[in-house]
SELUMGU-918062 format. One record per residue (C-alpha): y negated, x, z negated; residue number from 1; residue in one letter. Coordinates in nm, 2 decimals. Example, Ala and Ser with C-alpha at 12.3 -4.5 7.8 and 13.67 -1.06 7.14 Angstrom:
<sites>
+--------+--------+--------+-----+----+
!      v !      u !      w !   i ! aa !
+--------+--------+--------+-----+----+
!   0.45 !   1.23 !  -0.78 !   1 !  A !
!   0.11 !   1.37 !  -0.71 !   2 !  S !
+--------+--------+--------+-----+----+
</sites>
This chain:
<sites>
+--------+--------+--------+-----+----+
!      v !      u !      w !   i ! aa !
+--------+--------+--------+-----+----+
!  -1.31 !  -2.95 !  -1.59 !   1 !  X !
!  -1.53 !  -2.65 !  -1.50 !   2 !  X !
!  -1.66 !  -2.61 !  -1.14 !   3 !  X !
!  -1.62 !  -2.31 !  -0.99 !   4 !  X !
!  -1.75 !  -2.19 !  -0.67 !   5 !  X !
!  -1.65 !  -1.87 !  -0.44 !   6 !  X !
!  -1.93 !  -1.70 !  -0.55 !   7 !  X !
!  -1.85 !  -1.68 !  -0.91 !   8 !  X !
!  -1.69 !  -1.33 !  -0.94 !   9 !  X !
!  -1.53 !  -1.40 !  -1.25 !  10 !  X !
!  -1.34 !  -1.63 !  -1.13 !  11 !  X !
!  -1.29 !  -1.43 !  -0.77 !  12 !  X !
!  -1.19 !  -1.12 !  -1.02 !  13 !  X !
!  -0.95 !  -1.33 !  -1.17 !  14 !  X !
!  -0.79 !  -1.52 !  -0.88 !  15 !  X !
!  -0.75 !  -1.15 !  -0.71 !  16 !  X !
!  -0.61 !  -1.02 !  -1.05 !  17 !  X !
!  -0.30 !  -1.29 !  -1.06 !  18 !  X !
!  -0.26 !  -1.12 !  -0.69 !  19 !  X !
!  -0.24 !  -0.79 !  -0.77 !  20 !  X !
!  -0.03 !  -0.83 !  -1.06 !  21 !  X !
!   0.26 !  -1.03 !  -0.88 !  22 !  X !
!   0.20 !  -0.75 !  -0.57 !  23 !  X !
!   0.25 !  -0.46 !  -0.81 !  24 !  X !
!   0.60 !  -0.60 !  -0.93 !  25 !  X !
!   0.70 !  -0.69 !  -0.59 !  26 !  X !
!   0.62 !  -0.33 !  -0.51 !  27 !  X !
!   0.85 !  -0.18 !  -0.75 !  28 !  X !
!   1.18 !  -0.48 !  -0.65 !  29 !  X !
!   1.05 !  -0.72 !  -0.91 !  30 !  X !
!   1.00 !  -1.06 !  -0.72 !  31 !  X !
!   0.93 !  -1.24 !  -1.06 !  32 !  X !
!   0.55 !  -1.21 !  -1.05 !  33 !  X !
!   0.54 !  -1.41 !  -0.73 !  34 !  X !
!   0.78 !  -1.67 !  -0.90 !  35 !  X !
!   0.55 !  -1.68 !  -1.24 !  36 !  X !
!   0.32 !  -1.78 !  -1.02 !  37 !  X !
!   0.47 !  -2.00 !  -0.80 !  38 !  X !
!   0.40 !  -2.40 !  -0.84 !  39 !  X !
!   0.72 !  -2.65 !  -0.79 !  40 !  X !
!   0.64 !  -2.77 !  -0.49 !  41 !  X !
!   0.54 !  -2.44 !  -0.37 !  42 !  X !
!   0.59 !  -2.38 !   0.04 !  43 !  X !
!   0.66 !  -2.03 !   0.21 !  44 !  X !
!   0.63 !  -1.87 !   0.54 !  45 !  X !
!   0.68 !  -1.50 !   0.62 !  46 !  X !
!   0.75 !  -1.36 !   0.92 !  47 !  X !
!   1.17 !  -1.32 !   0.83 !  48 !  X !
!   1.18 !  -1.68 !   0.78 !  49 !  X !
!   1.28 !  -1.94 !   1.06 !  50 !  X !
!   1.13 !  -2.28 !   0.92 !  51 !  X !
!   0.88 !  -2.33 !   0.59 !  52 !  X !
!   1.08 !  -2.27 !   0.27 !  53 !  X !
!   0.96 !  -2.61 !   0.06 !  54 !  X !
!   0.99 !  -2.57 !  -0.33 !  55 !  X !
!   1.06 !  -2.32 !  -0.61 !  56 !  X !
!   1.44 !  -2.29 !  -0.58 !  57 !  X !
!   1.39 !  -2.25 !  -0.22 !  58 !  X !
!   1.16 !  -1.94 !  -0.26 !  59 !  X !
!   1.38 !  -1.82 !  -0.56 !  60 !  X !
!   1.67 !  -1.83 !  -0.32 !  61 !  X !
!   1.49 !  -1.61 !  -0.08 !  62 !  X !
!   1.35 !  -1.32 !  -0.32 !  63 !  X !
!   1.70 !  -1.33 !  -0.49 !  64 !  X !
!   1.85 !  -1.05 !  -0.26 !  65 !  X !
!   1.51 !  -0.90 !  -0.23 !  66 !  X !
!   1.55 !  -0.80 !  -0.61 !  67 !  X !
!   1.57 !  -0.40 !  -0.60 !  68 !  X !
!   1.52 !  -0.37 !  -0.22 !  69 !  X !
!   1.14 !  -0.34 !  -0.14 !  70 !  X !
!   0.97 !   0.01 !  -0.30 !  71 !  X !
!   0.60 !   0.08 !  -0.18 !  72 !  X !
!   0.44 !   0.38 !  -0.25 !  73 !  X !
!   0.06 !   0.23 !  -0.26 !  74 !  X !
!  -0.08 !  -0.03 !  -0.10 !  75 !  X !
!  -0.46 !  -0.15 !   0.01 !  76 !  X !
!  -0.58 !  -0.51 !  -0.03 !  77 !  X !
!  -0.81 !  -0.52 !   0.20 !  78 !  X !
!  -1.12 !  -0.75 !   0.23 !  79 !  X !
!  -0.99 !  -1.04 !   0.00 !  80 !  X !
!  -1.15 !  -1.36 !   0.00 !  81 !  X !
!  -1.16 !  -1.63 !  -0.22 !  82 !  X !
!  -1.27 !  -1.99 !  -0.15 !  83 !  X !
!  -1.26 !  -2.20 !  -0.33 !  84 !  X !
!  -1.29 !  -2.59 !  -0.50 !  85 !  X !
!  -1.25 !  -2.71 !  -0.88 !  86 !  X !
!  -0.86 !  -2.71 !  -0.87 !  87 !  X !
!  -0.81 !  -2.50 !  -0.56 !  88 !  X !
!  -0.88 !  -2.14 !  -0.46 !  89 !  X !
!  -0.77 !  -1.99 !  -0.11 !  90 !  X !
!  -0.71 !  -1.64 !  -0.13 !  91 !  X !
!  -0.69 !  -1.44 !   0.17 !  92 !  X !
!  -0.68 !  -1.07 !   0.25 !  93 !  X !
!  -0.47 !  -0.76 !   0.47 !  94 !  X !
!  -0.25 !  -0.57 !   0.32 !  95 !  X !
!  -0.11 !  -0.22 !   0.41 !  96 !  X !
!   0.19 !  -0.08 !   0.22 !  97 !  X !
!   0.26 !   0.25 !   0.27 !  98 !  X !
!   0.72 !   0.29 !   0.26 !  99 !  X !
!   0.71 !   0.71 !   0.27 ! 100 !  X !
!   0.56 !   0.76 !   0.61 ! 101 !  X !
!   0.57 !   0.42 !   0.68 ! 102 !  X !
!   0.29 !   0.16 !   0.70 ! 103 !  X !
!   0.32 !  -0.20 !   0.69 ! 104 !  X !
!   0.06 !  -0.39 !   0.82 ! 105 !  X !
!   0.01 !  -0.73 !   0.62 ! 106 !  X !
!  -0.20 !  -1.09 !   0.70 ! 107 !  X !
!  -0.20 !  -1.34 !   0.36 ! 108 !  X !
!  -0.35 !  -1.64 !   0.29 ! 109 !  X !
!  -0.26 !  -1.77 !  -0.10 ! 110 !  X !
!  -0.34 !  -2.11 !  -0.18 ! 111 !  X !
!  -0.38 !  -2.17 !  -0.54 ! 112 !  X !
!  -0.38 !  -2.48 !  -0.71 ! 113 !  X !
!  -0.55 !  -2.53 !  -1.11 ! 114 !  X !
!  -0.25 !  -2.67 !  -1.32 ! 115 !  X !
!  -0.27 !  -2.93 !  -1.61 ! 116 !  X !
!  -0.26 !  -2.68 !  -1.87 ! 117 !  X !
!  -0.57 !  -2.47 !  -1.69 ! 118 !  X !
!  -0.35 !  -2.22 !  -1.50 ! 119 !  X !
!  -0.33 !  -2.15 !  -1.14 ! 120 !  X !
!  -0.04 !  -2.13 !  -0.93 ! 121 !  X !
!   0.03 !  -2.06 !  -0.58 ! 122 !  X !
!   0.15 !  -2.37 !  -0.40 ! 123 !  X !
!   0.14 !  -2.22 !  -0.04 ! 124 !  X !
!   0.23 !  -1.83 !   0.08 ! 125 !  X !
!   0.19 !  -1.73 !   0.44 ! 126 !  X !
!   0.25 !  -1.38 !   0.49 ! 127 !  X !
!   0.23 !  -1.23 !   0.88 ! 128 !  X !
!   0.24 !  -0.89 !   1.02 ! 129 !  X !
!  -0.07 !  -0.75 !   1.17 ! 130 !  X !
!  -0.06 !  -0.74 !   1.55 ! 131 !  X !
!   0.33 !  -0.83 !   1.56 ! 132 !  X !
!   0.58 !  -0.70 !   1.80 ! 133 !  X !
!   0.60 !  -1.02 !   2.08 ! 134 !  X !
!   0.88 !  -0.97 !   2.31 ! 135 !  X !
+--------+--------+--------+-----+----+
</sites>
């Protein structure tokens, strides 16, 4: 198996690329590029959840009534980040997404795993807003 390190942009280009491409779906109501790249035994925190969502159906549960509800305008990744090991890249990065003359403020951290067959999927999500509301 080939070793990669975080300083291989390549592979940093390519880790970001899977990102980007599930984010522009989600953008437009699509959750299926998140679940493409979702593992099985994926796990799943964002801030609307109460407890960690733990495997595939689980997560496919939650997007299902997401489906046709979210519509960014454009969106920044900003600073990404990928570390990572032979079979395991952590991806992290802010977001903003602009809703009309909203902006959503975004912390994620990805954590990829390299499959059997040479693919990577995402087998932990943790999504949080930036500076949250405590009260």
């Amino acid at each position: 198996m080939k070793s990669f390190s975080q300083t291989d942009p390549e592979f940093i280009a390519k880790i970001i690329a899977l990102e980007k491409f599930a984010l522009e779906k989600w953008n437009n109501g699509d959750p299926t590029g998140y679940l493409d790249l979702s593992a099985k035994d994926v796990v799943y925190f964002d801030p609307f959840t109460e407890k960690r969502l733990e495997g595939f159906d689980a997560l496919k549960k939650h997007y299902e009534p997401l489906k046709g509800q979210i519509h960014v305008d454009k969106y920044e990744m900003i600073n990404p980040l990928v570390q990572s090991t032979n079979e395991m890249a952590v991806l992290t990065f802010n977001l903003l997404s602009y809703e009309g003359k909203n902006i959503y403020k975004w912390n994620c951290t990805e954590v990829y795993r390299q499959e059997k067959n040479g693919s990577w999927k995402i087998i932990q999500t943790h999504w949080s807003f930036i500076k949250p509301v405590l009260k």
